[in-house]
C-alpha positions, 0 to 999 in steps of 0.5 A: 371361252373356258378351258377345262384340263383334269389332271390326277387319274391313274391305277388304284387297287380296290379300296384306294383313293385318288383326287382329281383336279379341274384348272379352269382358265380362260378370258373371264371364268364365268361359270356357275356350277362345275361338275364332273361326269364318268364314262365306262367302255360301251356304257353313257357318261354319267353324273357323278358330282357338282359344287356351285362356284359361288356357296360351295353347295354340292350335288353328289350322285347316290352311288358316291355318297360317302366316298366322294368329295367335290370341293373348289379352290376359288382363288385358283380356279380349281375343283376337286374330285376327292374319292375314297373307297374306290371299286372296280365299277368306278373305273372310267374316264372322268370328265370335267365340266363347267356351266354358265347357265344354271343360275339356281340349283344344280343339275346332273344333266350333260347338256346343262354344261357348256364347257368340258375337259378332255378326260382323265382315266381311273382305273381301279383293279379288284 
């Protein structure tokens, strides 16, 4: 079992910058990708950014590009979610999550993860 727990949301005006944290933990941190995904109010959760654990490859969402950063810690077992030029349309809860099954590539797909984190929320004012 892994456990993931975001820390590093909170209120930003428009054009500010926030970094998120996922700490994983667990028995045996076993996963192969670690991504993180965003819900808006009535809308679905959606992609935003993936880094393979092991190359430190990453896998961005269009809307993101340029302004976000997926990077990880391996040595504490911790991705960040650096994100930069923040609009109000990037207000959402922000998930982590973590894959043990995609041996190759990257995916954007919610059901290609396993493990997830409870959440933090971002919210940016205009």
């Amino acid at each position: 079992q892994v456990r993931l727990v975001e820390s590093g949301g909170g209120l930003v005006q428009a054009g500010g910058s926030l970094r998120l944290s996922c700490a994983a933990s667990g028995r045996t941190f076993s996963a192969l990708v670690m991504g993180w995904f965003r819900q808006a109010p009535g809308k679905e959760r959606e992609f935003v950014a993936a880094i393979r654990w092991s190359t430190g490859n990453v896998y961005l969402e269009d809307s993101v590009k340029g302004r976000f950063t997926i990077s990880r810690d391996t040595a504490k077992n911790t991705n960040y979610l650096e994100m930069n030029s923040l609009k109000p349309e990037d207000t959402a809860v922000y998930y982590c999550a973590a894959s043990n099954r995609l041996l190759i590539g990257m995916s954007g797909l919610i059901n290609d993860y396993d493990y997830w984190g409870q959440g933090t929320q971002v919210t940016v004012s205009s």
